[in-house]
MARBA-804801 format. One line per field, with one value per residue (C-alpha): residue number from 1; residue in three letters; x, y, z. Coordinates in steps of 0.001 Angstrom, whole numbers, plus 500000, padded with zeros to 6 digits. Layout:
<sites>
seq	(NUM ...)
type	(ALA ...)
x	(X ...)
y	(Y ...)
z	(Z ...)
</sites>
This chain:
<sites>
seq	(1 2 3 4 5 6 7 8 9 10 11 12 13 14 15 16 17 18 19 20 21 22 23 24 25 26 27 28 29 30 31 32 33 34 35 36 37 38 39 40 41 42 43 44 45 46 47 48 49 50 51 52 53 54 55 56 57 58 59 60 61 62 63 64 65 66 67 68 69 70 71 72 73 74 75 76 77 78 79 80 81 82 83 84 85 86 87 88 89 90 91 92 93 94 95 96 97 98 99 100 101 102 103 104 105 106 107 108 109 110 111 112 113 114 115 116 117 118 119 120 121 122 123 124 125 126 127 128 129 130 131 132 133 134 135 136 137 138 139 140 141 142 143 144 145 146 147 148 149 150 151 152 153 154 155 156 157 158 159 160 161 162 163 164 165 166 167 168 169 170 171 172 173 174 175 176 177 178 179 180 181 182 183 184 185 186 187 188 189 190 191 192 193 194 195 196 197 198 199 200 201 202 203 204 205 206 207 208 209 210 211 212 213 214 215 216 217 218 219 220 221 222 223 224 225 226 227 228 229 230 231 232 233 234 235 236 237 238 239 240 241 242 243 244 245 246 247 248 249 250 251 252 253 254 255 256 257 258 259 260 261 262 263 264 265 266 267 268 269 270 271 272 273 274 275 276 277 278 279 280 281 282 283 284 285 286 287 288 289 290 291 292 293 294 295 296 297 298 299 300 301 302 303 304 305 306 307 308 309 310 311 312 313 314 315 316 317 318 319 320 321 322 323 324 325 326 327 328 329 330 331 332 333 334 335 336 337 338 339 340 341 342 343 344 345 346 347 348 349 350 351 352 353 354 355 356 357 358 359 360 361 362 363 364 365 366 367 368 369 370 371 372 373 374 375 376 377 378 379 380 381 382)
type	(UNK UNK UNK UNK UNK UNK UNK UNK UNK UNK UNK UNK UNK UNK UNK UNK UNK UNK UNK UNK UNK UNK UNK UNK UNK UNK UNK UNK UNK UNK UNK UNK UNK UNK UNK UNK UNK UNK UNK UNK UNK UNK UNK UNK UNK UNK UNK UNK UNK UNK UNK UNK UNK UNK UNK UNK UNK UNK UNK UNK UNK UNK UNK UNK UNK UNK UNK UNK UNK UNK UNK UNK UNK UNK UNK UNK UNK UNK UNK UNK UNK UNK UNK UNK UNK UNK UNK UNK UNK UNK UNK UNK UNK UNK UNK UNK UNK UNK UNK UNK UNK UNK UNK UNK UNK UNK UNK UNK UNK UNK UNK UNK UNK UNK UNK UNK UNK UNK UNK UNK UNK UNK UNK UNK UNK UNK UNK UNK UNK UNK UNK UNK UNK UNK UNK UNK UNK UNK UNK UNK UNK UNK UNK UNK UNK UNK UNK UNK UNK UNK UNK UNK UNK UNK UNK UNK UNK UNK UNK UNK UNK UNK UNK UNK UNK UNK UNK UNK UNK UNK UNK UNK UNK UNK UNK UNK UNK UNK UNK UNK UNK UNK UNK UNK UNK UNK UNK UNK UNK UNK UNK UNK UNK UNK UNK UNK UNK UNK UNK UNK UNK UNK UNK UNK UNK UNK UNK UNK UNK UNK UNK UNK UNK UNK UNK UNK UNK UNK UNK UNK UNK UNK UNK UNK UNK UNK UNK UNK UNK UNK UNK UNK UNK UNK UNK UNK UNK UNK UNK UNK UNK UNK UNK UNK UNK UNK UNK UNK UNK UNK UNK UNK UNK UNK UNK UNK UNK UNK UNK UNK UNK UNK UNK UNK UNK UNK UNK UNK UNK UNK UNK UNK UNK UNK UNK UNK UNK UNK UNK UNK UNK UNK UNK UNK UNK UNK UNK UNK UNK UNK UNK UNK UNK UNK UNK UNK UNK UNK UNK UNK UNK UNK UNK UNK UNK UNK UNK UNK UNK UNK UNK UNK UNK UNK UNK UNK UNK UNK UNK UNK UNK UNK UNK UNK UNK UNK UNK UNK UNK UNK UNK UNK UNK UNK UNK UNK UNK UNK UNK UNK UNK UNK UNK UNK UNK UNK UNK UNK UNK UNK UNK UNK UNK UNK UNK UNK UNK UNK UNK UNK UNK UNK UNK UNK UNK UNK UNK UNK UNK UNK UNK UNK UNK UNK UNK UNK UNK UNK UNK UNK UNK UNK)
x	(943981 941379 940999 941775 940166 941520 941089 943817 943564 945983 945046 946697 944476 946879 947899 951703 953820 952170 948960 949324 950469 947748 945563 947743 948101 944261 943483 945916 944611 941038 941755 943160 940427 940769 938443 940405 939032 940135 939445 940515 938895 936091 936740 940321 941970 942545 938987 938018 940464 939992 936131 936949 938217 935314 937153 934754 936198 934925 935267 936080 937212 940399 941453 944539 946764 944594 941223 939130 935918 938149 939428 935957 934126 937054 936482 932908 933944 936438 933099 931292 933488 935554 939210 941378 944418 944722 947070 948089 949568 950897 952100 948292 947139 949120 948375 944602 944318 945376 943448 940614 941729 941958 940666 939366 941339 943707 941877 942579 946057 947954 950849 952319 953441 957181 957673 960252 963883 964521 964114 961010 961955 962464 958572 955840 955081 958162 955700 953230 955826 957247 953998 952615 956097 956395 953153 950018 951720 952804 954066 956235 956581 959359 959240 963324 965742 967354 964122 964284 967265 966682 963727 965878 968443 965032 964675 962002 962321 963903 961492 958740 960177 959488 960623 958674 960058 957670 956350 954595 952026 953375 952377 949044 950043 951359 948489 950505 954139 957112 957132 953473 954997 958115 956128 954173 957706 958978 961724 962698 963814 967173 966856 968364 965562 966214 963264 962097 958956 957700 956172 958362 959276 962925 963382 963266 966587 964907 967062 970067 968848 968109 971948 973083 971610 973592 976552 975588 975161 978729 978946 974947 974046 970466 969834 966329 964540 960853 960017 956764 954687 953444 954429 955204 958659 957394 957955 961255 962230 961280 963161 966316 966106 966049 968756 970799 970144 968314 964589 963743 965555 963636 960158 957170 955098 952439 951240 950564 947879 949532 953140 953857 953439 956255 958550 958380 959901 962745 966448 967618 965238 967159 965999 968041 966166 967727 966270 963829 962502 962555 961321 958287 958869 962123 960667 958011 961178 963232 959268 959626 963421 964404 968484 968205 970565 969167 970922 972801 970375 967575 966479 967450 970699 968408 967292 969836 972995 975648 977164 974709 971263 971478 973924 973906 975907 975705 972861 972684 975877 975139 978716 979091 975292 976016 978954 976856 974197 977148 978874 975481 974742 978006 977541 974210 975459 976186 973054 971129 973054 972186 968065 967954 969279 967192 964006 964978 965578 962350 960002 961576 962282 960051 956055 952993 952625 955585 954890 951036 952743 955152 952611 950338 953401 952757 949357 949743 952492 951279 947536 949128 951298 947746 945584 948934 948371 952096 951793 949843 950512 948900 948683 946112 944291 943663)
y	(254747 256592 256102 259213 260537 261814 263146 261740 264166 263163 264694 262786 260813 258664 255149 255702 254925 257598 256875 253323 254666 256708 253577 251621 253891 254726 250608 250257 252816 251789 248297 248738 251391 254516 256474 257647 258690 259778 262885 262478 263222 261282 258027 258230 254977 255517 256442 253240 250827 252822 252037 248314 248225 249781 252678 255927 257952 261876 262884 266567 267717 269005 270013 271943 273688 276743 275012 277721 275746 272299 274131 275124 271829 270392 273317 272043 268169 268863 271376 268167 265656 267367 265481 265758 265079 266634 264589 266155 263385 265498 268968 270176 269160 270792 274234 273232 271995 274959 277138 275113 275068 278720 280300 276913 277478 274357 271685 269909 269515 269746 266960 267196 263962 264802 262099 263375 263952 267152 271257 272710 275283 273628 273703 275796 279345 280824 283197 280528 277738 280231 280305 277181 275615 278065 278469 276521 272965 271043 268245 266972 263425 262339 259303 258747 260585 261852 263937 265249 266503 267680 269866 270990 272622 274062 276357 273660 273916 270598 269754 269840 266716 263103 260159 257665 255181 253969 250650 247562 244651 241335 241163 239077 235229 235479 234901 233278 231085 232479 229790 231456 234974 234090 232588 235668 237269 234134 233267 230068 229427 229365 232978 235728 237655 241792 244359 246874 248403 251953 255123 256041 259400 261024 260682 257062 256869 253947 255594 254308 250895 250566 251727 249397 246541 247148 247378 243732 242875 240968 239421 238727 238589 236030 238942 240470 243346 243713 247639 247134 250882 253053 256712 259592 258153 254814 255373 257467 254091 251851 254185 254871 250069 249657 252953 250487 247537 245558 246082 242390 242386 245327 244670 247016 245765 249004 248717 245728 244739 241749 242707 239700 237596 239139 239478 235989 235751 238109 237194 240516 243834 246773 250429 252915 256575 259700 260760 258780 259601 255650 253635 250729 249122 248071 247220 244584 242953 242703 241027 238900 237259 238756 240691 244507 246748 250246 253838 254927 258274 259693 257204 254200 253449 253361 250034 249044 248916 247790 243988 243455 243724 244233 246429 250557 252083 255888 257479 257965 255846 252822 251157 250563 249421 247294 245891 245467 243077 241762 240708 239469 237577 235525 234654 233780 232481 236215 237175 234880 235705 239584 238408 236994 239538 242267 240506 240033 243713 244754 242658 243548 247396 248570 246681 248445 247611 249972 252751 252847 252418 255213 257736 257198 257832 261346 261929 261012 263129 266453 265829 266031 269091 270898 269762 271396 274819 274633 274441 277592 279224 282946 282954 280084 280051 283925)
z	(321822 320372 316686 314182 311618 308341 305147 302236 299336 295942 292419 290469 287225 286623 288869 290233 292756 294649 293968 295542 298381 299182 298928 300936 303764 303833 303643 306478 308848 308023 309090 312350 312889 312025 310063 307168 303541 300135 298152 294407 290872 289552 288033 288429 288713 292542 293393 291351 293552 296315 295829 294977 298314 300018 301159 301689 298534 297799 294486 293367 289830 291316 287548 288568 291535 292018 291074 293936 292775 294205 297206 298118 297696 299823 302306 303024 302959 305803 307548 307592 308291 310807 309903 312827 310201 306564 304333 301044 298944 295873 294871 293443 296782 298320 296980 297074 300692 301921 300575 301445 305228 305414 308789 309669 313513 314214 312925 310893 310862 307587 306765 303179 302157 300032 297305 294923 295294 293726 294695 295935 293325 290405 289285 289825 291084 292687 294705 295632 296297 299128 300441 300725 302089 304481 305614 307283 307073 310484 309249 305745 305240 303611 301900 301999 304042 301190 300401 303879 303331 300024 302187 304764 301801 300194 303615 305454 309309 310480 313031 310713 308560 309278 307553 306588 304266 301302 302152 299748 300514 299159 295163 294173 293496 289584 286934 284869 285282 283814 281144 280042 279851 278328 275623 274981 274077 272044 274236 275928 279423 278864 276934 279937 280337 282004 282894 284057 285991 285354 283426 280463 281426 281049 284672 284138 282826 280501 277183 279313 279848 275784 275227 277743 275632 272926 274706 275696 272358 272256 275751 275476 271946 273428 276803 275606 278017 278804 279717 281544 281595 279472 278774 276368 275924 274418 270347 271501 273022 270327 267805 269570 270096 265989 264904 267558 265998 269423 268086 267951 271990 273481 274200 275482 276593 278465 281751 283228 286012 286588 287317 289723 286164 284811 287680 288116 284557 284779 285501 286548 287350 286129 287108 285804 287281 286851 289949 292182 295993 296912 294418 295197 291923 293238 296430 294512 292884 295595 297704 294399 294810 291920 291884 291373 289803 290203 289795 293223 293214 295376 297969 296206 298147 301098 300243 297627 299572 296730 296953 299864 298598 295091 292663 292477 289597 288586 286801 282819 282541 280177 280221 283959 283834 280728 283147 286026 284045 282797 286195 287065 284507 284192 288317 289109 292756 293358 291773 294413 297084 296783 295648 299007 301233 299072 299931 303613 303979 301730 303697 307309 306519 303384 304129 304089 307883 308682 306801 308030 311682 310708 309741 312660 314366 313060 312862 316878 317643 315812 317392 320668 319677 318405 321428 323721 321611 320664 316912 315346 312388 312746 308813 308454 311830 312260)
</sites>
């Protein structure tokens, strides 16, 4: 088959979930040969791994949704590189890639990749977020089938939404052993060690986690926790740990390069989201053996199926999580059993490999649709 080309734009400064994703979709396409290449700000950290990797990367301030300047430099990047496939990897892009495509005719064709679990309407510009859902986009790709849903409630046609689970490489070989990172924290094997992996935002549920701790305190007085990410959450965290008297257990450590380091260390991976679209830190603990008790919200119980490949317990409830670590702790036969089946299912279900299959999957199917004139929106091409 004839390779595709395609233009990956994602505004984001910061390195996320999403972020890697990008990268891993554009290194996968690119290595079965397809010419795919990235549009992001300059010297954000995905145009500098994206660069690492010797992917073609096209940097544009992009400094906010309806940054015209952006939208135009982006308007003459897709004039010369003719893109058959426009992939808009976050909300800003969104708004910007369409304005850029403007009476550009069919090509390229627009996909909006859909990575968070909640309302279309529930940020932004009421006026504008009608517009740009509504109009000029062929194709949403939603990351877990509960966002598709959450898309199809929102008023998006159904036969413009694909799923296409999240997927992750294997983690880099560890840096370090476990015995190496549990001495950084002062703890000894023996010491029942709990984490978690992600940005300290509300939506993190990590405030949950912290109570949960303390709940432990009697059943687990030796449990510590390791909160690996940074965020604007982080002092909130490390007060709320010493008013409830589980300072010297509750450890942050910021972000990490090296996460495979300190899963290797962890007895139990905890992630305790409010609200989540899939969740790849989940996915890297699962790759790395370790048991995962997660929040049954948002995509999670797509890959967390409770008692089979790890535990779910409800959101922003830190008895029945305390009770879940708990359970887990006091039967670590259990706890294996449910590690192993989580990293069967993560590396047969949720790789990289599948989800850069899965969205050439759609950039095939809506390039046939445009080259059959059956997809054209009057209010872009005209």
């Amino acid at each position: 088959m004839e390779p595709i080309r395609s233009l990956h734009l994602n505004t984001a400064r910061s390195w996320r979930g999403g972020e890697r994703q990008t990268l891993l979709l554009v290194e996968g396409l690119r290595r079965i040969g397809h010419d795919a290449a990235i549009v992001c700000p300059p010297e954000s950290p995905l145009a500098r791994r994206a660069l690492e990797a010797s992917i073609p990367v096209h940097q544009i301030p992009l400094r906010g949704e309806l940054d015209l300047s952006s939208a135009i430099q982006l308007r003459q990047l897709i004039q010369r590189f003719h893109p058959q496939i426009l992939q808009l990897h976050t909300a800003h892009s969104h708004t910007i890639g369409l304005l850029a495509r403007l009476g550009l005719g069919l090509h390229p064709g627009v996909i909006v990749q859909r990575r968070v679990d909640f309302s279309i309407h529930r940020s932004g510009t009421p006026v504008l977020t009608d517009l740009k859902y509504q109009h000029g986009v062929q194709r949403y790709v939603a990351i877990s089938r509960k966002i598709a849903a959450v898309l199809e409630q929102d008023g998006i046609k159904q036969d413009l939404i694909r799923v296409v689970h999240s997927g992750v490489s294997p983690l880099a070989d560890p840096l370090r052993s476990a015995a190496q990172v549990r001495d950084q924290l002062q703890l000894d094997a023996s010491t029942p060690l709990l984490g978690s992996v992600g940005a300290l935002q509300q939506h993190k549920g990590h405030i949950h986690l912290v109570q949960a701790m303390a709940q432990l305190r009697d059943r687990h007085p030796r449990a510590h926790l390791v909160l690996i990410g940074d965020g604007k959450l982080d002092k909130s965290l490390r007060d709320s740990a010493r008013k409830l008297g589980i300072e010297e257990r509750v450890h942050r450590v910021g972000f990490q390069e090296d996460v495979a380091s300190w899963l290797s260390a962890l007895d139990l991976y905890i992630h305790p989201s409010l609200e989540e679209g899939l969740g790849t830190s989940i996915l890297d603990a699962l790759g790395a053996g370790r048991t995962v008790i997660a929040s049954d919200v948002g995509g999670i119980p797509e890959v967390i199926e409770d008692g089979v490949t790890g535990r779910l317990v409800a959101a922003a409830n830190p008895a029945l999580l305390a009770e879940a670590i708990d359970q887990m702790l006091d039967d670590p036969t259990t706890a294996a059993r449910l590690a192993e089946a989580g990293k069967q299912r993560a590396t047969s279900q949720f790789s990289a490999e599948a989800m850069v299959e899965g969205n050439i999957r759609v950039h095939r199917e809506l390039l046939e649709e445009l080259q059959s004139g059956e997809s054209i929106d009057e209010d872009v091409t005209r």
